[in-house]
KEZA-253607 format. One record per residue (C-alpha): residue in one letter; x, y, z. Coordinates in steps of 0.05 Angstrom, whole numbers. Layout:
BEGIN
REC  code    east   north      up
REC     a       X       Y       Z
...
***
This chain:
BEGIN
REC  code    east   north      up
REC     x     340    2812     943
REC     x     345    2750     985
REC     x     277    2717    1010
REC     x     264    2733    1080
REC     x     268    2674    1117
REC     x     201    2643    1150
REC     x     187    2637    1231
REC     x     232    2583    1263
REC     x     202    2548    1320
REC     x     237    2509    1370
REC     x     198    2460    1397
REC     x     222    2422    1471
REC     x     214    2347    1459
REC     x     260    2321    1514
REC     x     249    2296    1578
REC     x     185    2321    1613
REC     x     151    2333    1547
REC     x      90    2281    1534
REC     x      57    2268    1466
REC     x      23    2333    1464
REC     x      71    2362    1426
REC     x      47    2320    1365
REC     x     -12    2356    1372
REC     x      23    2421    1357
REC     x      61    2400    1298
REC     x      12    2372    1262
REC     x     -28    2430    1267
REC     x      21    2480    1251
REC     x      37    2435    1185
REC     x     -41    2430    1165
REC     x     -34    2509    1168
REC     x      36    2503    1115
REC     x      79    2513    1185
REC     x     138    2473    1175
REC     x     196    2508    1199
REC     x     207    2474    1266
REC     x     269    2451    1291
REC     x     258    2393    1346
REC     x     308    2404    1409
REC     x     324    2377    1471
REC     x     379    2408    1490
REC     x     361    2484    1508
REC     x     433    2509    1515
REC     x     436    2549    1450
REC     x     369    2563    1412
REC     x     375    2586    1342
REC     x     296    2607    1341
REC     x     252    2657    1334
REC     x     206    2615    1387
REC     x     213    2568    1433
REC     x     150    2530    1455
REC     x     145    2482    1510
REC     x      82    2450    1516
REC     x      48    2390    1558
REC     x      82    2340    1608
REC     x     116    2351    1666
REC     x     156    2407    1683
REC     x     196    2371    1747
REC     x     226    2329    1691
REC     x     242    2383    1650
REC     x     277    2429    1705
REC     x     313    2349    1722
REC     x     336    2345    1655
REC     x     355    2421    1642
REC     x     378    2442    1701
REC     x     391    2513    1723
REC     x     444    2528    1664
REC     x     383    2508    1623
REC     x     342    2553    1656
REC     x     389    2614    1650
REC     x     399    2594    1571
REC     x     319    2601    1573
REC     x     309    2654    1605
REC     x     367    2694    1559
REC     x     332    2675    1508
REC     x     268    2713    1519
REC     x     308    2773    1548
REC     x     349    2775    1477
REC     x     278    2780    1436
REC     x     258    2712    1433
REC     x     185    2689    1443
REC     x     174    2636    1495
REC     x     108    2600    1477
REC     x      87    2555    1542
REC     x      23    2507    1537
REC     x       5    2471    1601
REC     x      62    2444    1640
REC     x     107    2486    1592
REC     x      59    2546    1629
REC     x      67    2523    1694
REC     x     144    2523    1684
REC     x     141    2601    1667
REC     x      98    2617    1726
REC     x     124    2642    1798
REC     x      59    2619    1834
REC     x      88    2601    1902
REC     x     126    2645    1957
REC     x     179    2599    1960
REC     x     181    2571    1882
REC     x     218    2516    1848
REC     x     278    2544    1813
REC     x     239    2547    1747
REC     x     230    2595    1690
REC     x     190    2641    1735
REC     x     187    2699    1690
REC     x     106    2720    1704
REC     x      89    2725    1775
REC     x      18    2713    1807
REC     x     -22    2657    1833
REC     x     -51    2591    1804
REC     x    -131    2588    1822
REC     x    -111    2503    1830
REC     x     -62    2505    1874
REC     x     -86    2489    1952
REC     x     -65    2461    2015
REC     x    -122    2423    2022
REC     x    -153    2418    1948
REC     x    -223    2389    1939
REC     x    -245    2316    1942
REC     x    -235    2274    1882
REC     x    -284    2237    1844
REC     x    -253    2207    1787
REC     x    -184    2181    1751
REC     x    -142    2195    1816
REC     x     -81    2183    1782
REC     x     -96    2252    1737
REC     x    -118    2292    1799
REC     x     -64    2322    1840
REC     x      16    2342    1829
REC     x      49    2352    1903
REC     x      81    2427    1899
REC     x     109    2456    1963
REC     x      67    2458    2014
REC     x       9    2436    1981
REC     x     -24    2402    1906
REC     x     -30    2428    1841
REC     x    -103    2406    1830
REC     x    -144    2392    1760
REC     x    -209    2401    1769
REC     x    -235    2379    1700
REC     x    -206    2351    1632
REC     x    -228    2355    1565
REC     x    -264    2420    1524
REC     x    -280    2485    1559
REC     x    -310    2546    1540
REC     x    -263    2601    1536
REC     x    -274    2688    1518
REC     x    -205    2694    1478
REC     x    -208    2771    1465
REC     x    -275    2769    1458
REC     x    -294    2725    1415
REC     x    -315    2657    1445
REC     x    -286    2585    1426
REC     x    -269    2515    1454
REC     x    -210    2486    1473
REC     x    -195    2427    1518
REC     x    -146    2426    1590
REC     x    -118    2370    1607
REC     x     -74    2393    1670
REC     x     -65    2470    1650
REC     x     -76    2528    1710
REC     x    -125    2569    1724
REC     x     -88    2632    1725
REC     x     -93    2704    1771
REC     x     -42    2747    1749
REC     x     -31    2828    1743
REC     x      46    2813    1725
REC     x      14    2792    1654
REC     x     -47    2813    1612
REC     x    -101    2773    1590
REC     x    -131    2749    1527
REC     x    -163    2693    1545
REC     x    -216    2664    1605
REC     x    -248    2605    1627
REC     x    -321    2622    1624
REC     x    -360    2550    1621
REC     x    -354    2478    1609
REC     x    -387    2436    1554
REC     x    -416    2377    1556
REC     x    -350    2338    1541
REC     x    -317    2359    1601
REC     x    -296    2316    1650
REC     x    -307    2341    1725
REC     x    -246    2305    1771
REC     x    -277    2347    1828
REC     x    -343    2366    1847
REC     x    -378    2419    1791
REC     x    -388    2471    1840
REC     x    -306    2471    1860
REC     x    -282    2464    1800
REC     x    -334    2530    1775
REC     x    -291    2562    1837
REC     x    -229    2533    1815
REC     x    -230    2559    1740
REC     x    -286    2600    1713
REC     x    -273    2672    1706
REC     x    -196    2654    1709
REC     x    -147    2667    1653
REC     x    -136    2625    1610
REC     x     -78    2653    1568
REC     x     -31    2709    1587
REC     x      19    2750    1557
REC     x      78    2786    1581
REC     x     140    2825    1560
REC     x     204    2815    1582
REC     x     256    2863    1563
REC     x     260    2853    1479
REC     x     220    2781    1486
REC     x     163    2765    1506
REC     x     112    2703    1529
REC     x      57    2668    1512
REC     x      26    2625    1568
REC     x     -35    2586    1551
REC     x     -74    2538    1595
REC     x    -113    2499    1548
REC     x     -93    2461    1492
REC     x    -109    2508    1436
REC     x     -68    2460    1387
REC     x    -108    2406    1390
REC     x    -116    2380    1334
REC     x    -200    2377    1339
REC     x    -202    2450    1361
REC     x    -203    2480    1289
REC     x    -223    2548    1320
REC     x    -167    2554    1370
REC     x    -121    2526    1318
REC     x    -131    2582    1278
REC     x    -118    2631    1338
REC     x     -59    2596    1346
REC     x     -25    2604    1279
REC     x     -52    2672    1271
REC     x     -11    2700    1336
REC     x      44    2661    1303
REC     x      31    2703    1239
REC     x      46    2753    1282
REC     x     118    2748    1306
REC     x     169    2778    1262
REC     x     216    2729    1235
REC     x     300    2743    1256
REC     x     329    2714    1198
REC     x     345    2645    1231
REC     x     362    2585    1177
REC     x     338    2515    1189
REC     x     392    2461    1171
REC     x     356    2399    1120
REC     x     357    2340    1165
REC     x     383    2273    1135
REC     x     413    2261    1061
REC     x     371    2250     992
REC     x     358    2172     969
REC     x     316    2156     918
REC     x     302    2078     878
REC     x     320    2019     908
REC     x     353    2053     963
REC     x     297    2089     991
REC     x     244    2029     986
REC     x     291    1989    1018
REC     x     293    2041    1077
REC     x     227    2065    1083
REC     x     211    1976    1076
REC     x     253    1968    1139
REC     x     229    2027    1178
REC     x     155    2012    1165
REC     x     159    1936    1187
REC     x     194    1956    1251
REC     x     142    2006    1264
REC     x      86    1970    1248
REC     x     120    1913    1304
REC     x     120    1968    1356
REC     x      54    1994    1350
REC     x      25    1922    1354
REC     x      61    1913    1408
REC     x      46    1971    1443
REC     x     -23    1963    1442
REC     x     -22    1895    1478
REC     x      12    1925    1535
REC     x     -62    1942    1563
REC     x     -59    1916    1635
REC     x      10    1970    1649
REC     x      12    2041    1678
REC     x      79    2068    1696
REC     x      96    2132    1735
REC     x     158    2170    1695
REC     x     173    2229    1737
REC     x     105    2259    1762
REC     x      66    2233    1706
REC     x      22    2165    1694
REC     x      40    2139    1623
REC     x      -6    2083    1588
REC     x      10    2034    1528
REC     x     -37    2078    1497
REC     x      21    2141    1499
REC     x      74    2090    1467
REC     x      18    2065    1407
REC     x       4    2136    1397
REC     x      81    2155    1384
REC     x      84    2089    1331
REC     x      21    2117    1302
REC     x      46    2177    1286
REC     x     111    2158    1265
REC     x      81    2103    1213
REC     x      42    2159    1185
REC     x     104    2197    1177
REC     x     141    2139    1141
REC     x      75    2134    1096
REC     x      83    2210    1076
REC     x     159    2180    1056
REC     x     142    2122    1026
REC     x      94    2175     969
REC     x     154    2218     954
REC     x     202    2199     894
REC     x     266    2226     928
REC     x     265    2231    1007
REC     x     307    2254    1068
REC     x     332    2197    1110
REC     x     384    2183    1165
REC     x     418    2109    1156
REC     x     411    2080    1234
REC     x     326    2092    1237
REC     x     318    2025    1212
REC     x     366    2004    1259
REC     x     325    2055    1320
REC     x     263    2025    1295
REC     x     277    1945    1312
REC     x     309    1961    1365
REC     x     252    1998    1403
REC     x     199    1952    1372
REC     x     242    1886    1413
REC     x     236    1928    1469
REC     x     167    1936    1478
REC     x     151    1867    1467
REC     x     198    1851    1524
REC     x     170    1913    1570
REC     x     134    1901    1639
REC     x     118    1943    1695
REC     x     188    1968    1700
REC     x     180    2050    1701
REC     x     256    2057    1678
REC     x     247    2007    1623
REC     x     180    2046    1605
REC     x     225    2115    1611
REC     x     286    2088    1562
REC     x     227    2070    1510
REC     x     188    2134    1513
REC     x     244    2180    1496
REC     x     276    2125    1446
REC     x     204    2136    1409
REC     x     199    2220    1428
REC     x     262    2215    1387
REC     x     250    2172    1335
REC     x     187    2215    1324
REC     x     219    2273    1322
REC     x     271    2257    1268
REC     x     219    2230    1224
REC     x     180    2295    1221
REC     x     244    2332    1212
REC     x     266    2282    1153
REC     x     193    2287    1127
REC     x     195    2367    1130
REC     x     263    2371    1098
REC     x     244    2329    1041
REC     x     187    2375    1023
REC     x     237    2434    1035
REC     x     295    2397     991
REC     x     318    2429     925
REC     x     284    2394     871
REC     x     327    2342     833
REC     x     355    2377     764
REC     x     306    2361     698
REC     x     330    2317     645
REC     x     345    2351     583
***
């Protein structure tokens, strides 16, 4: 009998998605998850879930478009699992009488949404998202307490709703903050804001069905709502899709030669990444930092180290190439947001490829033994 083929996750790293998605991968891999395929086109998914997670979900709708919302939304209705975290949440969610042609599959109400939200007290920039009529407001940031079907853990928000549904049931609610959160409104409005709101709801639509969470619970330094995480994974049966190996085999000279090249350029970036400290740029309806950039490089020179310990490796020819050219142009980027936009999805997608070449090479056949 043929093996039955694992989960296959489709995970959104185009336009509107932020780093947070890193998050999610590498906690999916420290669990032996490595069947993801990374996409940014959402015209024909060959998954058993599709998960959209943090960013900004004007961007997304900008970059997909309503053909991309149809393809989406087909998707789910065919028995796919739609897996939303944060703005990939808000995106599902038909919280205003008049919405924005989104996903829209759950209707209800957002407890941060107002016309008039409350007065802010700190990091403005994070505060409010215009919607409508009126703001998307975040009252805090960081961990909160949560009851996730009745057991109670941590995870943090950075950004996701408080959520008042009966179009979806709950299995998890806000029910206090920690010491590590971060109020961006007065305590008592943001206690009326979120507590005793849900924090993760479910729904089924026709053979699909969706997860939306509010919180973060891939995190990386939430072990507890990691695990909650990959268990409801555990729990979707597999359809039989088959992820294509990304890249070709090198091995010797060849591949220290490659991973030499990628590894400089890298290195360059990150460098000069970090010493972009005095810049903030607005990409869509979200503040990026040098510290967003650094964090990509980071993550990609820890992929290239992973590389660099293997014999025989995945690669694809022009990342050397990808590599010097984004590392020249964030030493020559300034406060120019379009500049600053070209650079962030040159490094989403350099990122991207470089877990998919590191996941295929522990997925490759193993080289024949010598007699």
């Amino acid at each position: 009998m043929t093996p039955e083929r694992p989960l296959k996750i489709a995970l959104y790293t185009g336009k509107g998605a932020s780093h947070s998605w890193i998050w999610f991968v590498d906690t999916l891999r420290s669990h032996g998850i490595i069947t993801i395929e990374f996409i940014t086109d959402v015209r024909d998914i060959a998954a058993d879930v599709l998960v959209v997670s943090g960013g900004d979900p004007f961007a997304l709708f900008s970059h997909i478009g309503r053909e991309g919302v149809s393809r989406m939304r087909s998707f789910v209705e065919k028995g796919g699992t739609y897996i939303g975290i944060c703005a990939g949440t808000y995106f599902a969610l038909k919280f205003h009488d008049d919405p924005y042609p989104w996903l829209n599959l759950v209707r209800g109400e957002i407890s941060n949404f107002a016309v008039e939200p409350p007065p802010n007290i700190r990091m403005p920039h994070k505060y409010l998202v215009r919607y409508r009529d009126g703001y998307v407001f975040h009252p805090v940031r960081e961990a909160i307490t949560l009851n996730y079907n009745g057991a109670i853990i941590q995870a943090p928000l950075y950004g996701g709703p408080g959520i008042l549904s009966a179009d979806a049931e709950s299995q998890a609610s806000y029910t206090n903050f920690t010491p590590k959160t971060m109020f961006l409104c007065e305590k008592e409005a943001a206690t009326q804001a979120l507590l005793g709101k849900k924090a993760l709801v479910t729904k089924k639509v026709s053979r699909g069905c969706l997860y939306l969470f509010g919180p973060h619970f891939e995190h990386p330094y939430f072990p507890e709502a990691n695990r909650e995480l990959v268990t409801l994974l555990s729990r979707i049966p597999p359809r039989g899709y088959h992820l294509e190996l990304t890249g070709s085999p090198i091995t010797g000279t060849e591949k220290r030669t490659w991973v030499k090249d990628v590894k400089r350029w890298i290195s360059n970036g990150r460098l000069a990444a970090l010493g972009l400290q005095n810049f903030q740029w607005k990409i869509g309806e979200k503040m990026y930092d040098p510290e967003r950039l650094a964090y990509f490089f980071q993550a990609c020179f820890t992929l290239v180290a992973f590389l660099e310990s293997q014999q025989s490796i995945r690669a694809i020819p022009d990342i050397p190439n990808r590599a010097q050219t984004l590392a020249l142009q964030v030493r020559k980027l300034g406060p120019d947001a379009n500049e600053a936009e070209i650079i962030l999805e040159g490094i989403k997608t350099l990122t991207s490829d470089l877990y998919s070449l590191a996941f295929s090479t522990l997925q490759q056949p193993l080289p024949p033994q010598r007699p």
